[in-house]
mmCIF file of the N, C-alpha and C atoms, coordinates in Angstrom:
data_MODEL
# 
_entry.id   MODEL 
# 
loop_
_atom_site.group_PDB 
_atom_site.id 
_atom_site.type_symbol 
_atom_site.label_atom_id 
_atom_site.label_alt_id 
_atom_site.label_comp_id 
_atom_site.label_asym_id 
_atom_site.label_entity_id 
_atom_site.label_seq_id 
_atom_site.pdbx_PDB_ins_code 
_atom_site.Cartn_x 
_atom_site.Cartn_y 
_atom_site.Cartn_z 
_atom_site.occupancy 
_atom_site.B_iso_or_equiv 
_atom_site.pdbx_formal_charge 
_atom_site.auth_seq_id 
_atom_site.auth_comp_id 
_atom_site.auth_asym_id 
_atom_site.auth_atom_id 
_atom_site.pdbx_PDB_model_num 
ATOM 1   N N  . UNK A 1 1  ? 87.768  96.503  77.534  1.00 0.00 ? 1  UNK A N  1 
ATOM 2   C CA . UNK A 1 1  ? 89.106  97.009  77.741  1.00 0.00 ? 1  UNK A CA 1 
ATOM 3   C C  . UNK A 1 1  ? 89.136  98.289  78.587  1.00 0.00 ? 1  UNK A C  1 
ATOM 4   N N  . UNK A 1 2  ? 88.120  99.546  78.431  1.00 0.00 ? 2  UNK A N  1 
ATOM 5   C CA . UNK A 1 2  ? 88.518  100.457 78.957  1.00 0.00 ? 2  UNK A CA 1 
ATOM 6   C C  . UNK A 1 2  ? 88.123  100.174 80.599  1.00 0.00 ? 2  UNK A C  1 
ATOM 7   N N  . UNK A 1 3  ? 87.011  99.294  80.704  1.00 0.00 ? 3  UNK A N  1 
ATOM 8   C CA . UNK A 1 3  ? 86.705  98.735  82.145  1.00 0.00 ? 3  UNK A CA 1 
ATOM 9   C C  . UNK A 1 3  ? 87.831  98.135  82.825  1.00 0.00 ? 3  UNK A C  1 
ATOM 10  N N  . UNK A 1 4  ? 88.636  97.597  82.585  1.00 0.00 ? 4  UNK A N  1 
ATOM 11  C CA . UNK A 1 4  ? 89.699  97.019  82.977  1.00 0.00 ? 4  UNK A CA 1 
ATOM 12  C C  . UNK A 1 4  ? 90.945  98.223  83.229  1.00 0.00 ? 4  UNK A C  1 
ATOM 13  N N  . UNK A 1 5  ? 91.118  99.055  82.218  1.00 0.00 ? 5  UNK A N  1 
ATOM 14  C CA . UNK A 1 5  ? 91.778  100.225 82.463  1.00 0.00 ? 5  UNK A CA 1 
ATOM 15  C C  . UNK A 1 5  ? 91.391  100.809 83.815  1.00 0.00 ? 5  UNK A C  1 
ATOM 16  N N  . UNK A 1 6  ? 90.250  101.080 84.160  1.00 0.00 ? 6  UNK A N  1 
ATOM 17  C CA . UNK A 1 6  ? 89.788  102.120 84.894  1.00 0.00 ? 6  UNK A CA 1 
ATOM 18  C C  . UNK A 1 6  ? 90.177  100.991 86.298  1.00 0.00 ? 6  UNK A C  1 
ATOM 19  N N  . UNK A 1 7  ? 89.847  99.832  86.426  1.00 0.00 ? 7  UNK A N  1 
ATOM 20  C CA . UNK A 1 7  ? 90.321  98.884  87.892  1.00 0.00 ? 7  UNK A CA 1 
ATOM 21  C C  . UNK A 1 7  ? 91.882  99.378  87.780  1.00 0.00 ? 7  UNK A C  1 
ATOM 22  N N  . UNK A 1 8  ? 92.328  99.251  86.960  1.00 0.00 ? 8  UNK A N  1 
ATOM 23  C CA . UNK A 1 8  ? 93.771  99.380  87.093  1.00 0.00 ? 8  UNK A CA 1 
ATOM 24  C C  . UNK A 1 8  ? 94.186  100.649 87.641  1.00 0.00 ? 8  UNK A C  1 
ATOM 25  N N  . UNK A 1 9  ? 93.693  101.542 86.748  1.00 0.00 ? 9  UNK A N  1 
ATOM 26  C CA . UNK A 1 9  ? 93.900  103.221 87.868  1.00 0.00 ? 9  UNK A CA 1 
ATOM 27  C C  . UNK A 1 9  ? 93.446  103.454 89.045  1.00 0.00 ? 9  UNK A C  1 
ATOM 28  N N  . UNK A 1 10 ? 92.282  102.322 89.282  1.00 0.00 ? 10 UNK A N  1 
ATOM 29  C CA . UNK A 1 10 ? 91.722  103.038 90.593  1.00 0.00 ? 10 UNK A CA 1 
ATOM 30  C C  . UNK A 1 10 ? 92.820  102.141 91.610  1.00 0.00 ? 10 UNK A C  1 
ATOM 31  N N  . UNK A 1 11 ? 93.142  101.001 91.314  1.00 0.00 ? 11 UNK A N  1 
ATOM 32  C CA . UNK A 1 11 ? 93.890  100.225 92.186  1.00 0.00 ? 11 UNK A CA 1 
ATOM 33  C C  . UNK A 1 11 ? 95.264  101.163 92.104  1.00 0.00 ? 11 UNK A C  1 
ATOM 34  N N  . UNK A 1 12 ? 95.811  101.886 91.311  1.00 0.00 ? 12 UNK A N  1 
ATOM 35  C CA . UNK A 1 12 ? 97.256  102.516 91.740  1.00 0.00 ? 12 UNK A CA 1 
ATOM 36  C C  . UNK A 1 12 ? 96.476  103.603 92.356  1.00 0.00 ? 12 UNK A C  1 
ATOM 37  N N  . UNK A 1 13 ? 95.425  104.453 92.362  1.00 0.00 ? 13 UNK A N  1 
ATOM 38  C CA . UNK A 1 13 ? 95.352  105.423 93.034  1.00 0.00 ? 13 UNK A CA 1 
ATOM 39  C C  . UNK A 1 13 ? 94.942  105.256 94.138  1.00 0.00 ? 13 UNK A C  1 
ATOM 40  N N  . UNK A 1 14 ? 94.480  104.237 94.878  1.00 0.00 ? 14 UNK A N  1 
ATOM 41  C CA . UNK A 1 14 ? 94.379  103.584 96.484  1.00 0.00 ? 14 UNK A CA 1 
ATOM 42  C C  . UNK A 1 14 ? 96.100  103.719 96.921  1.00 0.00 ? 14 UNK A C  1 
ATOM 43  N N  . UNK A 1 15 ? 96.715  102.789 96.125  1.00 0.00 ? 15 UNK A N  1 
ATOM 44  C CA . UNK A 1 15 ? 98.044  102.685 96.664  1.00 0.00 ? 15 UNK A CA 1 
ATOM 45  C C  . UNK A 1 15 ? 99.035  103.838 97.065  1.00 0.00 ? 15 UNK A C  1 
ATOM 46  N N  . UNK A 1 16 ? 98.733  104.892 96.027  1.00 0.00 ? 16 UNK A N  1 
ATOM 47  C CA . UNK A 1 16 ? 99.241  106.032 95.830  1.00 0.00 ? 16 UNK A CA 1 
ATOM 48  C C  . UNK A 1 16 ? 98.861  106.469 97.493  1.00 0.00 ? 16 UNK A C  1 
ATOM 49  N N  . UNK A 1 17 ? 97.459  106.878 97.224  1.00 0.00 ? 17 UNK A N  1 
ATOM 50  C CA . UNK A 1 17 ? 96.583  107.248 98.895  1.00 0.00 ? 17 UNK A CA 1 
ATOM 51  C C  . UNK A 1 17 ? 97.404  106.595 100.240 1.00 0.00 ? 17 UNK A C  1 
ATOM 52  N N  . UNK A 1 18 ? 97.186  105.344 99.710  1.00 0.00 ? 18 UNK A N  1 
ATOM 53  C CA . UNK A 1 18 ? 98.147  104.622 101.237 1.00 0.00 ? 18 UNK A CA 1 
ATOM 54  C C  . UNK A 1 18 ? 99.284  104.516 101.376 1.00 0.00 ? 18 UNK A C  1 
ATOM 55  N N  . UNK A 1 19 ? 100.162 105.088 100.174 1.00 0.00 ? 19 UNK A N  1 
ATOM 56  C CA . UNK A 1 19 ? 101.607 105.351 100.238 1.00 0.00 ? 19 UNK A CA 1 
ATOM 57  C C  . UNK A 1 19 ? 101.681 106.267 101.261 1.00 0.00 ? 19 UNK A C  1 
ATOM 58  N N  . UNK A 1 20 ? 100.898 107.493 100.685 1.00 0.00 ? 20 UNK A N  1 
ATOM 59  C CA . UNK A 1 20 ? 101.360 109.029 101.528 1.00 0.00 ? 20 UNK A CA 1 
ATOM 60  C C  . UNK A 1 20 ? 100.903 108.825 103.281 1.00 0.00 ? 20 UNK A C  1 
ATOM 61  N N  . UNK A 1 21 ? 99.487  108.428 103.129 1.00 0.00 ? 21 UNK A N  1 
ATOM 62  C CA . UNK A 1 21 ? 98.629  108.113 104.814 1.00 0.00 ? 21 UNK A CA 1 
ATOM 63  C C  . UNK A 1 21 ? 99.948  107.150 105.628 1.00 0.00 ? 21 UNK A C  1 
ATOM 64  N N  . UNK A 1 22 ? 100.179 106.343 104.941 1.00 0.00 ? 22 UNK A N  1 
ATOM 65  C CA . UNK A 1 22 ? 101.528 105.487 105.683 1.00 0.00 ? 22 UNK A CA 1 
ATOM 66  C C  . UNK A 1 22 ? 102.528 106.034 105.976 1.00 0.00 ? 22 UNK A C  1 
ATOM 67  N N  . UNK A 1 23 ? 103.265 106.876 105.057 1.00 0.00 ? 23 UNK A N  1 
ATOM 68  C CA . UNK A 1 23 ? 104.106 107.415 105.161 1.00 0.00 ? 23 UNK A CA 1 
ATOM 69  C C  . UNK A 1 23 ? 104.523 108.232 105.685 1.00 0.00 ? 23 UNK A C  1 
ATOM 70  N N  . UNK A 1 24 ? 103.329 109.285 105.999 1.00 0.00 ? 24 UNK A N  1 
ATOM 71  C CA . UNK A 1 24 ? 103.157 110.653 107.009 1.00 0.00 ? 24 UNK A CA 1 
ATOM 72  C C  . UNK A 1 24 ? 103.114 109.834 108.136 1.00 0.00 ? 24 UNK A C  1 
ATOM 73  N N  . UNK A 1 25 ? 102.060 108.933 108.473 1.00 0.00 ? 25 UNK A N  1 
ATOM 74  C CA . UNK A 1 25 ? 101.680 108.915 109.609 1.00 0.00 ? 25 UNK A CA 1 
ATOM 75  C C  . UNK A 1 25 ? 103.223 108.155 110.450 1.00 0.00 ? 25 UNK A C  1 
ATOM 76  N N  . UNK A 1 26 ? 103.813 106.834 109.998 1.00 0.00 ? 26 UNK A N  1 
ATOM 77  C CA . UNK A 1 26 ? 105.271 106.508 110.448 1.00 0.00 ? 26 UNK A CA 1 
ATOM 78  C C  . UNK A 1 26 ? 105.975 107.446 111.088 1.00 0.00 ? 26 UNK A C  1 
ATOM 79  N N  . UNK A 1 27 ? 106.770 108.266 109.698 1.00 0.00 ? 27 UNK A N  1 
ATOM 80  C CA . UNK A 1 27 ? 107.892 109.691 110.440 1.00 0.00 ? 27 UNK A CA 1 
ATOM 81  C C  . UNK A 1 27 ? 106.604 110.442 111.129 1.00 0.00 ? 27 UNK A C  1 
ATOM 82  N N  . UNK A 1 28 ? 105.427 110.905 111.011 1.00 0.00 ? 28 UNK A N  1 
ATOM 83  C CA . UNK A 1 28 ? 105.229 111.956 112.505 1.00 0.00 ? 28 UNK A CA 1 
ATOM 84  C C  . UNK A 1 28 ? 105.365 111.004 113.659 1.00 0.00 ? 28 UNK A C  1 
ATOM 85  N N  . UNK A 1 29 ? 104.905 109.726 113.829 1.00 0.00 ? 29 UNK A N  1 
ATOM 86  C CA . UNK A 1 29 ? 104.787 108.820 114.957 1.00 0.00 ? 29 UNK A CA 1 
ATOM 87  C C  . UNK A 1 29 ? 106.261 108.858 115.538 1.00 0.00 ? 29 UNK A C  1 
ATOM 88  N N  . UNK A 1 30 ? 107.061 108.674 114.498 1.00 0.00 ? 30 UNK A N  1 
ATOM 89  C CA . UNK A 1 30 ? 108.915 108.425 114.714 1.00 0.00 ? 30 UNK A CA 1 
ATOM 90  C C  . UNK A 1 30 ? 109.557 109.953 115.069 1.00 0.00 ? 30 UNK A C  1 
ATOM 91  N N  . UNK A 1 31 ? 108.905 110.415 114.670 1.00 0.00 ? 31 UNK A N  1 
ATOM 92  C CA . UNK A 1 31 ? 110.274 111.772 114.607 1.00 0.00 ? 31 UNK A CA 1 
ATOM 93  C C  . UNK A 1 31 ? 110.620 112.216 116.162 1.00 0.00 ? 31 UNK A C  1 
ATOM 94  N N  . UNK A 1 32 ? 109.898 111.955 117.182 1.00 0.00 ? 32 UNK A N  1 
ATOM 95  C CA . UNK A 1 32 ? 110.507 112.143 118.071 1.00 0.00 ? 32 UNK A CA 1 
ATOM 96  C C  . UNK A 1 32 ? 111.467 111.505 118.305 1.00 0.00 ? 32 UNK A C  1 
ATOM 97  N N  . UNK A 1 33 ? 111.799 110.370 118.275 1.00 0.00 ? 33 UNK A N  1 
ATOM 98  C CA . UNK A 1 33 ? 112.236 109.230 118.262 1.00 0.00 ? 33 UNK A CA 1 
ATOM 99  C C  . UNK A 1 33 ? 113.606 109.433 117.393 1.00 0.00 ? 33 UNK A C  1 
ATOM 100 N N  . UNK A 1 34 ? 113.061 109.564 116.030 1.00 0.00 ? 34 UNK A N  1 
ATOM 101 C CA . UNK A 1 34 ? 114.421 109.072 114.855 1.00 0.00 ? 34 UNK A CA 1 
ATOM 102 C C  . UNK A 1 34 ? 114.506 110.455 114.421 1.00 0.00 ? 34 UNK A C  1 
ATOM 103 N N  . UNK A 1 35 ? 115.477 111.077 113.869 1.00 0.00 ? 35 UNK A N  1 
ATOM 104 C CA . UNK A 1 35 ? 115.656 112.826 113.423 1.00 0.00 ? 35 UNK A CA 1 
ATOM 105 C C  . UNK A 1 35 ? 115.014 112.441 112.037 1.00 0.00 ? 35 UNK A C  1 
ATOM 106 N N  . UNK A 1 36 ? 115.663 111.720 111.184 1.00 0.00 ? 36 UNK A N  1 
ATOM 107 C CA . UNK A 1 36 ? 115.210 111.142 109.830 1.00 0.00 ? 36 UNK A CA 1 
ATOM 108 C C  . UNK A 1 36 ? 114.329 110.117 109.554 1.00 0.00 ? 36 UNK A C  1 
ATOM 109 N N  . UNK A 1 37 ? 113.176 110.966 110.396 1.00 0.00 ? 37 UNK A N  1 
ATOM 110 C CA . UNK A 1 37 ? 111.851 109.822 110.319 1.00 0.00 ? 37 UNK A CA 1 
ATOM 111 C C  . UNK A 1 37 ? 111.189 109.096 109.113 1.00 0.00 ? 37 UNK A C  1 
ATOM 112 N N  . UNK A 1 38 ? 111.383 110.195 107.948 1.00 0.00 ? 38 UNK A N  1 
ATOM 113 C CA . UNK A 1 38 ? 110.947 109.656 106.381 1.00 0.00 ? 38 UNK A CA 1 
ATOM 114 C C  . UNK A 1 38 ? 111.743 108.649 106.113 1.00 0.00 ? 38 UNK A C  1 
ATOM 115 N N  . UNK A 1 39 ? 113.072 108.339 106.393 1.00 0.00 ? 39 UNK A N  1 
ATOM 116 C CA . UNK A 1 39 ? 113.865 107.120 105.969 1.00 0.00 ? 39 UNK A CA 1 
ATOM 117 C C  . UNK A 1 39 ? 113.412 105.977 106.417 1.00 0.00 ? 39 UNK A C  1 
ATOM 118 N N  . UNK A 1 40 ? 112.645 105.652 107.379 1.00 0.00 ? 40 UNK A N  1 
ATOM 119 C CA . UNK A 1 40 ? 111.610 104.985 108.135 1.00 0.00 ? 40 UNK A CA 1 
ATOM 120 C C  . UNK A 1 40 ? 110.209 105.149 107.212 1.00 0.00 ? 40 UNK A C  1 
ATOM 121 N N  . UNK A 1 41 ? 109.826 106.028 107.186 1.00 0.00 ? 41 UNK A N  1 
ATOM 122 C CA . UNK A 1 41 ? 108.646 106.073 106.716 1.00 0.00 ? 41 UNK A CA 1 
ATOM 123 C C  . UNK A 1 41 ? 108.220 105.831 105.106 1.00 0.00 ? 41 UNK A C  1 
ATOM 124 N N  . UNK A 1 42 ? 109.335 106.267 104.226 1.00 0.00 ? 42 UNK A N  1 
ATOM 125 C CA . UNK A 1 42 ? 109.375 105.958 103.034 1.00 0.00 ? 42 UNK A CA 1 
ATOM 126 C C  . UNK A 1 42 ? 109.310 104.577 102.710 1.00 0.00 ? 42 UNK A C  1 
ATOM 127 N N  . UNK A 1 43 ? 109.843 103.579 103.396 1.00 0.00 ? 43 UNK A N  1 
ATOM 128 C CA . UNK A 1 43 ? 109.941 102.017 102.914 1.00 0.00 ? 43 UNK A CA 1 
ATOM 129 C C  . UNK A 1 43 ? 108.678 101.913 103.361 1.00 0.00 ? 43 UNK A C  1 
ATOM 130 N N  . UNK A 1 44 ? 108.809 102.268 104.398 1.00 0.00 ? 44 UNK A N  1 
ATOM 131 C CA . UNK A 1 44 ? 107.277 101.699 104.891 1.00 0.00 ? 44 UNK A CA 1 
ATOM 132 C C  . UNK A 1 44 ? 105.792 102.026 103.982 1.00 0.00 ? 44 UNK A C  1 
ATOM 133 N N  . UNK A 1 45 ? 105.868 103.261 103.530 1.00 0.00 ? 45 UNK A N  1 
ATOM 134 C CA . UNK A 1 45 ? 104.777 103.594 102.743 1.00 0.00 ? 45 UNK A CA 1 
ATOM 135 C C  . UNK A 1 45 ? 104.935 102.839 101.311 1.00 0.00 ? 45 UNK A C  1 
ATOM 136 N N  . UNK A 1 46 ? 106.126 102.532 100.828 1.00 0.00 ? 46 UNK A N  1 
ATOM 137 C CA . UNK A 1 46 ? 106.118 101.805 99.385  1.00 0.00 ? 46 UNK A CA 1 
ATOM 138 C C  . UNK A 1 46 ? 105.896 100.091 99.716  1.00 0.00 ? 46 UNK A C  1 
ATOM 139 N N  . UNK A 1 47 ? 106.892 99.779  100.847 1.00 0.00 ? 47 UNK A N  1 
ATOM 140 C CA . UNK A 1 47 ? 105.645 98.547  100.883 1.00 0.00 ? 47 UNK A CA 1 
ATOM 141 C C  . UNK A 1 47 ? 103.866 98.139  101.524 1.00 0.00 ? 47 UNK A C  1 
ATOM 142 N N  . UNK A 1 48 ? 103.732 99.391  101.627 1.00 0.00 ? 48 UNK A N  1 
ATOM 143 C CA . UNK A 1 48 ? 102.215 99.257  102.168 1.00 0.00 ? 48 UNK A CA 1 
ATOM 144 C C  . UNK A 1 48 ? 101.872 99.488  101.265 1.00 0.00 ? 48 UNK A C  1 
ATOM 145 N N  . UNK A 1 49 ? 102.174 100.166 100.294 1.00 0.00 ? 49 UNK A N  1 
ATOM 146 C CA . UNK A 1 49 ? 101.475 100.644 99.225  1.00 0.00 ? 49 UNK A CA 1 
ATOM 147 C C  . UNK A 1 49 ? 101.486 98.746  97.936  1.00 0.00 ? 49 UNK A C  1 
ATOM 148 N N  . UNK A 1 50 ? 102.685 98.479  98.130  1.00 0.00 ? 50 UNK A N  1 
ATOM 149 C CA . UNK A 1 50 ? 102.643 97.277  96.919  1.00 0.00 ? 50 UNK A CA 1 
ATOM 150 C C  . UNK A 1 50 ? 102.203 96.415  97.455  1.00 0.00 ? 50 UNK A C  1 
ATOM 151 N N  . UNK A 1 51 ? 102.112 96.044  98.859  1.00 0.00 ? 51 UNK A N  1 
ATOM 152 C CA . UNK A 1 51 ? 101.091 95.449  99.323  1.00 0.00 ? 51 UNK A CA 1 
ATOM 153 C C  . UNK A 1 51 ? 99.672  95.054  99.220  1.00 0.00 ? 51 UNK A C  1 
ATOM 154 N N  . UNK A 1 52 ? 99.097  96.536  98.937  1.00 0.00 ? 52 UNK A N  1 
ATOM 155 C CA . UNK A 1 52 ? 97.975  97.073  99.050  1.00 0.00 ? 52 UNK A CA 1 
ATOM 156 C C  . UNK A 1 52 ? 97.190  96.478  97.342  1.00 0.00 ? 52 UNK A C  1 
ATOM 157 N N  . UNK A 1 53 ? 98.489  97.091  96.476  1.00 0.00 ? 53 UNK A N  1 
ATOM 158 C CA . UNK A 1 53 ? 98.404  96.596  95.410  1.00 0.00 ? 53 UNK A CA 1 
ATOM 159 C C  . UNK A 1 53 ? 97.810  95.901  94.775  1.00 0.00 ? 53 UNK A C  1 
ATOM 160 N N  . UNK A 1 54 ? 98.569  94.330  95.731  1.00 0.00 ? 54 UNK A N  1 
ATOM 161 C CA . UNK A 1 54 ? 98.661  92.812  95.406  1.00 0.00 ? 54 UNK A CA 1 
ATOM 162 C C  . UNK A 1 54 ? 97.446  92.685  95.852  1.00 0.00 ? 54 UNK A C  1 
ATOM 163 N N  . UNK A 1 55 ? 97.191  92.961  96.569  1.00 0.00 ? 55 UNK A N  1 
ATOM 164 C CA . UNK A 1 55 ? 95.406  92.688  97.611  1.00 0.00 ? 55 UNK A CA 1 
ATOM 165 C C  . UNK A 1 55 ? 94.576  92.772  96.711  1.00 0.00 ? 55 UNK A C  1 
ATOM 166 N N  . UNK A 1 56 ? 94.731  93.962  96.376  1.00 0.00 ? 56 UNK A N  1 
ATOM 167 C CA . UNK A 1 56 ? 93.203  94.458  95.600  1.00 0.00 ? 56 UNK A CA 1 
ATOM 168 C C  . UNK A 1 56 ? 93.303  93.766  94.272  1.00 0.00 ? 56 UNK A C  1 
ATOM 169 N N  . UNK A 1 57 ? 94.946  93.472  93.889  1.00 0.00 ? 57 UNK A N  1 
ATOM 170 C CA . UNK A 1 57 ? 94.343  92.930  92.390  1.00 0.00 ? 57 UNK A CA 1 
ATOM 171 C C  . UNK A 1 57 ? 94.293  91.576  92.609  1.00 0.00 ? 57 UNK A C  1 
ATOM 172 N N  . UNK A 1 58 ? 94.183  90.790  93.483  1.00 0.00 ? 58 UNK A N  1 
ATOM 173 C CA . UNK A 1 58 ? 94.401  89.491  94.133  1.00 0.00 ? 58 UNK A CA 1 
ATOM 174 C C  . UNK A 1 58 ? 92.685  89.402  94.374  1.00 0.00 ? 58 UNK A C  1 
ATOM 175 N N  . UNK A 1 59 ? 92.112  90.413  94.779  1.00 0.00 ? 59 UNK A N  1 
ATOM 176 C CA . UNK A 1 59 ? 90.468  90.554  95.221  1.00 0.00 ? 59 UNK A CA 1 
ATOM 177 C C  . UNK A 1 59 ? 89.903  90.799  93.980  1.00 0.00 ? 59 UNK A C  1 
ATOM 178 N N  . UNK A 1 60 ? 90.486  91.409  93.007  1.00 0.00 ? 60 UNK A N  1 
ATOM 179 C CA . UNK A 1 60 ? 89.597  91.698  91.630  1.00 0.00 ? 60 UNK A CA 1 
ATOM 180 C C  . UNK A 1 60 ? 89.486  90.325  91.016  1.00 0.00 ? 60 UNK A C  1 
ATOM 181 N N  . UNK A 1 61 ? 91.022  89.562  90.305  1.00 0.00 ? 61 UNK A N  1 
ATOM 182 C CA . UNK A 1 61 ? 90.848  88.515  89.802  1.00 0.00 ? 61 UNK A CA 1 
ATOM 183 C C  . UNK A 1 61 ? 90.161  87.392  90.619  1.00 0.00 ? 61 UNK A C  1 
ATOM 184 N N  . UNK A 1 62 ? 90.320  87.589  91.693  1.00 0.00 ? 62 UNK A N  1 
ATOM 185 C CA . UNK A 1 62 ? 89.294  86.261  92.392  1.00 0.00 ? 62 UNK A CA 1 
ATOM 186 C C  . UNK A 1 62 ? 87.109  86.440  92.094  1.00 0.00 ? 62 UNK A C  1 
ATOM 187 N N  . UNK A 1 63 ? 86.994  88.017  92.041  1.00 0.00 ? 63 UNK A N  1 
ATOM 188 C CA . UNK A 1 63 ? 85.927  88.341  92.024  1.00 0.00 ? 63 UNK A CA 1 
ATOM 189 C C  . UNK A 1 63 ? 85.753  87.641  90.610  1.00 0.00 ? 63 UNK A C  1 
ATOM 190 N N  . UNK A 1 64 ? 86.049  88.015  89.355  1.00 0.00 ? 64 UNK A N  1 
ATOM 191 C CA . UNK A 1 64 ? 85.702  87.465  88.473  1.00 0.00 ? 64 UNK A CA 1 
ATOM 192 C C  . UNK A 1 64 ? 85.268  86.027  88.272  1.00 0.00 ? 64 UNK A C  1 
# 
């Protein structure tokens, strides 16, 4: 059980990671571009992030 705990945290704390890396990187890429680059960048980082999610726990249960 606690092995299974710990996949589970490490898989939200990737997502977490690629929320923000996504998210920064979008609005700085945009902001010349869009004034309200995070409104852009925010979706974008939450679906990269649940994306990211699905992957890894899609790669864990297959590993087993």
């Amino acid at each position: 059980m606690p092995r299974n705990i710990l996949n589970i945290a490490i898989r939200i704390l990737v997502s977490i990671a690629i929320f923000i890396v996504v998210m920064f990187a979008v609005a700085w890429l945009l902001e010349d571009v869009i004034y309200f680059s995070l409104f852009v960048g925010i979706p974008a980082g939450i679906i990269s992030a649940a994306v990211a999610f699905v992957v890894l726990t899609w790669y864990q249960t297959k590993k087993r």
